[in-house]
DOLUMNU-969426 format. One record per residue: residue in three letters; x, y negated, z of N, C-alpha, C, CB in turn. Coordinates in steps of 0.02 Angstrom, whole numbers. Glycine has a CB too. Layout:
<tordo><residu>ALA</residu><n_east>X</n_east><n_north>Y</n_north><n_up>Z</n_up><ca_east>X</ca_east><ca_north>Y</ca_north><ca_up>Z</ca_up><c_east>X</c_east><c_north>Y</c_north><c_up>Z</c_up><cb_east>X</cb_east><cb_north>Y</cb_north><cb_up>Z</cb_up></tordo>
...
This chain:
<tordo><residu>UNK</residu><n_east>7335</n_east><n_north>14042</n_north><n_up>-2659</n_up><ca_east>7352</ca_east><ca_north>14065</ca_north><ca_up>-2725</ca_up><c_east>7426</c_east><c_north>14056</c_north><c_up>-2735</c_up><cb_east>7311</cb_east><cb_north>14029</cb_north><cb_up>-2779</cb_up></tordo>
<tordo><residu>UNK</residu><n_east>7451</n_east><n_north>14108</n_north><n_up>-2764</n_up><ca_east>7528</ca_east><ca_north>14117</ca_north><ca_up>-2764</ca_up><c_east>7543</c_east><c_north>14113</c_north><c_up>-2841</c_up><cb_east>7555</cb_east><cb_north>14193</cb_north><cb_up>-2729</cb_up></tordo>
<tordo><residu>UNK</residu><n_east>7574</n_east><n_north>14117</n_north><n_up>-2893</n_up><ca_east>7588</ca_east><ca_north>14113</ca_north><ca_up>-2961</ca_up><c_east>7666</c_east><c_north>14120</c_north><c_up>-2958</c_up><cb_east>7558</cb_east><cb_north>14043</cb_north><cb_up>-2997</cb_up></tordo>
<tordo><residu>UNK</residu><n_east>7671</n_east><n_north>14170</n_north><n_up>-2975</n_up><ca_east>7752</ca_east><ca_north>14209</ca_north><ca_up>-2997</ca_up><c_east>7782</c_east><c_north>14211</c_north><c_up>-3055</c_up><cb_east>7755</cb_east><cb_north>14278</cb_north><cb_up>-2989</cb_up></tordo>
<tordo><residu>UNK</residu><n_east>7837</n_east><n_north>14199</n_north><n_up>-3063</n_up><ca_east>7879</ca_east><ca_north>14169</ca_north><ca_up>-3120</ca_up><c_east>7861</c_east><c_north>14210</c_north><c_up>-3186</c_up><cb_east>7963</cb_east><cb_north>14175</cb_north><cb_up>-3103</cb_up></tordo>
<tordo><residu>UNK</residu><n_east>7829</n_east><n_north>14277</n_north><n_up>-3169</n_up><ca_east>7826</ca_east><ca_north>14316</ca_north><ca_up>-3244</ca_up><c_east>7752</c_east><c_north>14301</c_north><c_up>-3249</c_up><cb_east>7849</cb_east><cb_north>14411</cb_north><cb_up>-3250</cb_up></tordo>
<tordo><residu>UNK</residu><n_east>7695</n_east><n_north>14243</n_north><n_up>-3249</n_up><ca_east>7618</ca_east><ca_north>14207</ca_north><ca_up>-3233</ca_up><c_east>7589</c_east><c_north>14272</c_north><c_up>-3178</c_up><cb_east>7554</cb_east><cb_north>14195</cb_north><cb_up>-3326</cb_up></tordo>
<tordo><residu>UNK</residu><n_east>7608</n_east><n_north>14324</n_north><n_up>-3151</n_up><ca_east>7571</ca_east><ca_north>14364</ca_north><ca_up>-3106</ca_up><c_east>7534</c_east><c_north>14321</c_north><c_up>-3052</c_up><cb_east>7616</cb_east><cb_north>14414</cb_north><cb_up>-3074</cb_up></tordo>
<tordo><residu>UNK</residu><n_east>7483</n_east><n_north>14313</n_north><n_up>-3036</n_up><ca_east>7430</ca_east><ca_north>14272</ca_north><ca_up>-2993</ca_up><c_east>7435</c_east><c_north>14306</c_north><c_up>-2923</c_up><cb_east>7346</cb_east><cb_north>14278</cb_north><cb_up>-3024</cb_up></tordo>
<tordo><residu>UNK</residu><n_east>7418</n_east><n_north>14291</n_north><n_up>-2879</n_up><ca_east>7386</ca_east><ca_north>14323</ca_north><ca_up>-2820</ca_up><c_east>7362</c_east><c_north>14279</c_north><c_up>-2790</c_up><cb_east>7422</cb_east><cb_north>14358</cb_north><cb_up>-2777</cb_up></tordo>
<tordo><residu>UNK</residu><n_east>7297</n_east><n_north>14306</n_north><n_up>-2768</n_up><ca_east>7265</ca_east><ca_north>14265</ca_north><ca_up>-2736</ca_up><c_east>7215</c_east><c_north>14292</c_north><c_up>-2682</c_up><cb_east>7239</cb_east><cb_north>14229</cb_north><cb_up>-2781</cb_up></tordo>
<tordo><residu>UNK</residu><n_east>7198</n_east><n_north>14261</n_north><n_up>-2599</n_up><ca_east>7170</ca_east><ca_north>14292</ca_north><ca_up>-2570</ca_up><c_east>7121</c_east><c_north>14251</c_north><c_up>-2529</c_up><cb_east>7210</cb_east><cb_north>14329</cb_north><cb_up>-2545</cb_up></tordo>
<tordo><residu>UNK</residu><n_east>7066</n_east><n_north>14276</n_north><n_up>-2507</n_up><ca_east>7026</ca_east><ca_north>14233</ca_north><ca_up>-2460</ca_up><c_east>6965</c_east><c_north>14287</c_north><c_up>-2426</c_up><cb_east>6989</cb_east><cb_north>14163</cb_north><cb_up>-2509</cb_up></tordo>
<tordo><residu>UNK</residu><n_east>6914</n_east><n_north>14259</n_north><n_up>-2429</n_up><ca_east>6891</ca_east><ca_north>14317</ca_north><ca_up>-2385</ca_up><c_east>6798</c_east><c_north>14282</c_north><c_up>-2422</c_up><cb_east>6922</cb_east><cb_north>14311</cb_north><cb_up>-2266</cb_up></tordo>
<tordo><residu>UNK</residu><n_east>6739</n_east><n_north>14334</n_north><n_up>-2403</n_up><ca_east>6705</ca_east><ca_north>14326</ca_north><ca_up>-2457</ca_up><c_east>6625</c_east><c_north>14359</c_north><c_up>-2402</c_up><cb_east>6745</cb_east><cb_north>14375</cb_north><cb_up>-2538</cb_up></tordo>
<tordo><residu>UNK</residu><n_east>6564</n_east><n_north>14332</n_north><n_up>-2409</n_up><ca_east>6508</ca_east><ca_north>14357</ca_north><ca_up>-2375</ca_up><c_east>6442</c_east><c_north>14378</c_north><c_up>-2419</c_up><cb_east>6490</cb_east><cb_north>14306</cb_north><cb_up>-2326</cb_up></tordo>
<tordo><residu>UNK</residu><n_east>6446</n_east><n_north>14443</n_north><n_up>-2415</n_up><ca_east>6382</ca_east><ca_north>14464</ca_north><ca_up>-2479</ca_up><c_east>6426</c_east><c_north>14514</c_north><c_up>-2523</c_up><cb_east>6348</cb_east><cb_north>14382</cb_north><cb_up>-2539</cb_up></tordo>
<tordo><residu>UNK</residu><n_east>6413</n_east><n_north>14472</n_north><n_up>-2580</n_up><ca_east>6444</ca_east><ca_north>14533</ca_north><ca_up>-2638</ca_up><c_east>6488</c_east><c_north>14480</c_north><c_up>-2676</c_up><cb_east>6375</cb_east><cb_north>14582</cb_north><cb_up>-2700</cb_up></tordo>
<tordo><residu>UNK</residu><n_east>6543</n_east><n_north>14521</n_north><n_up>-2716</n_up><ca_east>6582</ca_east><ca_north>14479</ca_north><ca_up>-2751</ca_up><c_east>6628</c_east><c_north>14529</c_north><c_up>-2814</c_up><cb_east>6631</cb_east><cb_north>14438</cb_north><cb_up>-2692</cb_up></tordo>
<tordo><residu>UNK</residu><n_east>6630</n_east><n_north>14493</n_north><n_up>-2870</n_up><ca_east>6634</ca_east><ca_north>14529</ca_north><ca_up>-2929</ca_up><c_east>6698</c_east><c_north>14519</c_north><c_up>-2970</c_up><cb_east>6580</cb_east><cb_north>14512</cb_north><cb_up>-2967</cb_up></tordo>
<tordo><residu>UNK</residu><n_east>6757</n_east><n_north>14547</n_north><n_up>-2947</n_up><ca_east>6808</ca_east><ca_north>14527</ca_north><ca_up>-2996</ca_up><c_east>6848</c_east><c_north>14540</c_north><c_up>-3073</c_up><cb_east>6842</cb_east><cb_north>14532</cb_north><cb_up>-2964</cb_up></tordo>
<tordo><residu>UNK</residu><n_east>6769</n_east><n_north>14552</n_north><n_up>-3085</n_up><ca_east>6777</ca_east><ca_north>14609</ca_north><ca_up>-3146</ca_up><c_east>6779</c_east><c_north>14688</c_north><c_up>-3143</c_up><cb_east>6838</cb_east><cb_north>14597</cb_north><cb_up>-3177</cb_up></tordo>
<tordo><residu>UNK</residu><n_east>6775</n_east><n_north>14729</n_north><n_up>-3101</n_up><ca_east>6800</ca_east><ca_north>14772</ca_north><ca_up>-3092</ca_up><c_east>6727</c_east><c_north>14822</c_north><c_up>-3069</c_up><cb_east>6861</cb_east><cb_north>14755</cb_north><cb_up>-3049</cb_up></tordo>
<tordo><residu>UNK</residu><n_east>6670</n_east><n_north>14779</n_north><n_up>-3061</n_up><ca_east>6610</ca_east><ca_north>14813</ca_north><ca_up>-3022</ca_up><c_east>6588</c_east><c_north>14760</c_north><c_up>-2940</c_up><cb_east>6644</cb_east><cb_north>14909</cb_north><cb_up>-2998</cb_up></tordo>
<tordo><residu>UNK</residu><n_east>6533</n_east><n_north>14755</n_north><n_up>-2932</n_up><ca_east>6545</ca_east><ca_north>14736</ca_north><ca_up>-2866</ca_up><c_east>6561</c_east><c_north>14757</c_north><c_up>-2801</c_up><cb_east>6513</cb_east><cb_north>14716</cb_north><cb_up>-2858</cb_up></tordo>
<tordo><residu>UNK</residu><n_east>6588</n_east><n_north>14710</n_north><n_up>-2772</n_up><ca_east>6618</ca_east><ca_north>14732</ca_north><ca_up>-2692</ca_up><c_east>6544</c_east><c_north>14685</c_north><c_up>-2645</c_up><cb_east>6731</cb_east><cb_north>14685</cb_north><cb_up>-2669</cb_up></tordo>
<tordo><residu>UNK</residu><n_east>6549</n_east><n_north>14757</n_north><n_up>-2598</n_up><ca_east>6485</ca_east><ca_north>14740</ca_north><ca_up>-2546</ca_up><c_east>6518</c_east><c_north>14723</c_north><c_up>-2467</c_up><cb_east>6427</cb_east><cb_north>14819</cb_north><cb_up>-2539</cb_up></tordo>
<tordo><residu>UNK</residu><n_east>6532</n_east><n_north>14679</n_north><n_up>-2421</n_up><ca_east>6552</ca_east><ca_north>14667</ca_north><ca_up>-2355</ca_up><c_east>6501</c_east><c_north>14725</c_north><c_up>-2329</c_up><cb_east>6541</cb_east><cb_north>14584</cb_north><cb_up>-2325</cb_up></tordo>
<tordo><residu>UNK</residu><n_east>6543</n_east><n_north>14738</n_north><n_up>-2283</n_up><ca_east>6534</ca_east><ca_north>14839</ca_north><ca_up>-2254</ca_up><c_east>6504</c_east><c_north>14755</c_north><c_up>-2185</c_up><cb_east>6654</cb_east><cb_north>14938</cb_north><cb_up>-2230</cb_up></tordo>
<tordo><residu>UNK</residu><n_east>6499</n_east><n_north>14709</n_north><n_up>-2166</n_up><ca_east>6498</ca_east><ca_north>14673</ca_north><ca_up>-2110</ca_up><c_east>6462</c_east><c_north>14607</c_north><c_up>-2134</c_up><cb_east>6571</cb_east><cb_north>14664</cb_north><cb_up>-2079</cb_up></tordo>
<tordo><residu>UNK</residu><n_east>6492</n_east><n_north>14570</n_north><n_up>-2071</n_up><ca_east>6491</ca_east><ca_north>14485</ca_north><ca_up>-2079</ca_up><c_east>6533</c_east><c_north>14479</c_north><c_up>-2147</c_up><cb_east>6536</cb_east><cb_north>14435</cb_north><cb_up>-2005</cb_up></tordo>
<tordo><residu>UNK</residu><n_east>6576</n_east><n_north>14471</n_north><n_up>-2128</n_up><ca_east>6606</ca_east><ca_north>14450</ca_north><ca_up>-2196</ca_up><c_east>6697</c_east><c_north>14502</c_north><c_up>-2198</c_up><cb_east>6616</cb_east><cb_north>14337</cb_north><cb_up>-2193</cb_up></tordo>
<tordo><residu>UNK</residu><n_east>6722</n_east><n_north>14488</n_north><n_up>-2233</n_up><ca_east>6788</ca_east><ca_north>14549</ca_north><ca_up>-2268</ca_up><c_east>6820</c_east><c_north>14488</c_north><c_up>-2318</c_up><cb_east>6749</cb_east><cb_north>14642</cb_north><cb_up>-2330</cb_up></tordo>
<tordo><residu>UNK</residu><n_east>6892</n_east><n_north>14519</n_north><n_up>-2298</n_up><ca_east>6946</ca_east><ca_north>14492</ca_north><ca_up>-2356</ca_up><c_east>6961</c_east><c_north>14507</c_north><c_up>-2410</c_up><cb_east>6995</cb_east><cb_north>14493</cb_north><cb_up>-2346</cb_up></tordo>
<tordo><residu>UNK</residu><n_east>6977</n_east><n_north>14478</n_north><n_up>-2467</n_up><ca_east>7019</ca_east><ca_north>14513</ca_north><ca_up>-2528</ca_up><c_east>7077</c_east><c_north>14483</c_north><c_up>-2535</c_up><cb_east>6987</cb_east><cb_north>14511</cb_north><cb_up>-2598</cb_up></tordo>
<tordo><residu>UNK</residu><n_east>7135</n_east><n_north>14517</n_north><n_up>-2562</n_up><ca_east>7179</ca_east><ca_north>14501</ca_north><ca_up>-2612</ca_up><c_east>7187</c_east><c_north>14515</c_north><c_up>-2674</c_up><cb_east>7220</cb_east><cb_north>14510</cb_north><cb_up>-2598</cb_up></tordo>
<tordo><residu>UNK</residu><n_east>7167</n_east><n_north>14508</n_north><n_up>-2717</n_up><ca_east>7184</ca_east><ca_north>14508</ca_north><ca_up>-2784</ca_up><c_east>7232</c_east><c_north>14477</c_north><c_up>-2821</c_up><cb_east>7143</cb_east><cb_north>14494</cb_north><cb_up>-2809</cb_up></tordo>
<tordo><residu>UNK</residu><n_east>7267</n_east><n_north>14515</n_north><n_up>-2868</n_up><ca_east>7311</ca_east><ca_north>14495</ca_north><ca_up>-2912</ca_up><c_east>7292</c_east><c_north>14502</c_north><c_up>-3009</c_up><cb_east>7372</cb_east><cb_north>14538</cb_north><cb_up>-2885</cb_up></tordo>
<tordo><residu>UNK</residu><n_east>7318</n_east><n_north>14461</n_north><n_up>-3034</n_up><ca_east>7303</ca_east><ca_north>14464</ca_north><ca_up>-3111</ca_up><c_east>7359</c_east><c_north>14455</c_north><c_up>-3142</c_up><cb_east>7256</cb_east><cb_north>14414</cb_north><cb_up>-3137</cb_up></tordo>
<tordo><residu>UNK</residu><n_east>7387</n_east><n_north>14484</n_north><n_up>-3203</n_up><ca_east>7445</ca_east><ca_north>14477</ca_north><ca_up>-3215</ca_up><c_east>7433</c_east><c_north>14443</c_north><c_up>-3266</c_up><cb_east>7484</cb_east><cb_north>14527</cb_north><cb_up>-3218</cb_up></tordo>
<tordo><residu>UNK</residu><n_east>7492</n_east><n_north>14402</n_north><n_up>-3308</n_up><ca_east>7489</ca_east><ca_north>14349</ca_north><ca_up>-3383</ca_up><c_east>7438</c_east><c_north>14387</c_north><c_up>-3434</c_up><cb_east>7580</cb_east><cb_north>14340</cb_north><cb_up>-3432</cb_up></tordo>
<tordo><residu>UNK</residu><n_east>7432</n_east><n_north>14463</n_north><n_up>-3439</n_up><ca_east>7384</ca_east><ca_north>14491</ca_north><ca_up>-3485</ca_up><c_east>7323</c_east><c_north>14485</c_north><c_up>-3466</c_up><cb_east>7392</cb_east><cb_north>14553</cb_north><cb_up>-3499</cb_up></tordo>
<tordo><residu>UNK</residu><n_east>7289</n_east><n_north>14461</n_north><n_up>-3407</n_up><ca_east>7253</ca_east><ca_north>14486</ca_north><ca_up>-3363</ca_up><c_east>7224</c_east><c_north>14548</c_north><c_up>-3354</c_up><cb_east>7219</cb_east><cb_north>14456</cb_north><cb_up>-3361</cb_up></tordo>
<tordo><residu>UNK</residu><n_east>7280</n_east><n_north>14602</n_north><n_up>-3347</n_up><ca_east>7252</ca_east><ca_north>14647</ca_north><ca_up>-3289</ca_up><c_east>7245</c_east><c_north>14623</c_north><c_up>-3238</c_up><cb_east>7281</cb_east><cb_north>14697</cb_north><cb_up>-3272</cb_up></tordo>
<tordo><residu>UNK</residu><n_east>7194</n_east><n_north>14677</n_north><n_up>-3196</n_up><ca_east>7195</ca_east><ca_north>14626</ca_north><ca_up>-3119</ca_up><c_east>7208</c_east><c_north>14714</c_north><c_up>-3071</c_up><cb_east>7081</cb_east><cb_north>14559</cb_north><cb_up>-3092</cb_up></tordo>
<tordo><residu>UNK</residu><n_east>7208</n_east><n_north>14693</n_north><n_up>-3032</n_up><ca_east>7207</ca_east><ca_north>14758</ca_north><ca_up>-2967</ca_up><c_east>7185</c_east><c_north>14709</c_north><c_up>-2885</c_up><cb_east>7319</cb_east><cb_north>14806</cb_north><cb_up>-2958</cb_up></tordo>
Protein backbone atom coordinates (compact mmCIF):
# COMPACT_ATOMS: atom_id res chain seq x y z
CA UNK A 1 0.00 0.00 0.00
CA UNK A 2 1.32 3.29 -1.26
CA UNK A 3 -0.49 6.73 0.09
CA UNK A 4 0.39 9.89 -1.97
CA UNK A 5 0.70 13.30 -0.76
CA UNK A 6 -2.77 14.49 -2.33
CA UNK A 7 -4.44 10.95 0.30
CA UNK A 8 -4.58 8.98 -3.35
CA UNK A 9 -4.17 5.17 -2.04
CA UNK A 10 -2.83 2.39 -4.10
CA UNK A 11 -2.82 -0.65 -3.27
CA UNK A 12 -2.05 -4.16 -4.66
CA UNK A 13 -1.99 -7.90 -3.92
CA UNK A 14 -3.36 -10.69 -5.55
CA UNK A 15 -6.77 -12.52 -4.53
CA UNK A 16 -8.45 -16.47 -5.04
CA UNK A 17 -12.27 -16.74 -5.77
CA UNK A 18 -14.11 -13.56 -6.08
CA UNK A 19 -13.42 -10.16 -4.71
CA UNK A 20 -15.51 -6.93 -4.46
CA UNK A 21 -14.15 -3.47 -4.53
CA UNK A 22 -17.19 -1.78 -4.81
CA UNK A 23 -17.45 -1.72 -8.25
CA UNK A 24 -19.28 -5.38 -8.88
CA UNK A 25 -17.44 -8.57 -8.41
CA UNK A 26 -14.16 -9.76 -9.89
CA UNK A 27 -13.99 -13.62 -10.68
CA UNK A 28 -10.04 -15.30 -10.99
CA UNK A 29 -10.28 -16.45 -14.81
CA UNK A 30 -7.53 -19.27 -12.74
CA UNK A 31 -5.73 -20.24 -9.51
CA UNK A 32 -5.55 -17.09 -8.39
CA UNK A 33 -4.94 -13.18 -10.29
CA UNK A 34 -3.65 -9.81 -9.15
CA UNK A 35 -5.15 -6.42 -8.49
CA UNK A 36 -4.12 -2.96 -8.19
CA UNK A 37 -6.40 -0.63 -7.05
CA UNK A 38 -6.36 2.90 -6.30
CA UNK A 39 -8.84 5.28 -4.22
CA UNK A 40 -8.51 8.81 -4.17
CA UNK A 41 -9.18 11.33 -0.73
CA UNK A 42 -12.98 11.44 -2.20
CA UNK A 43 -13.00 7.88 -2.57
CA UNK A 44 -13.29 7.29 -6.05
CA UNK A 45 -11.60 4.18 -6.75
CA UNK A 46 -10.48 2.72 -10.33
Amino acid sequence: MVVAADGTIALGGDFDGTIDFGGGPLVTAGLADVFVATSTATRSTS
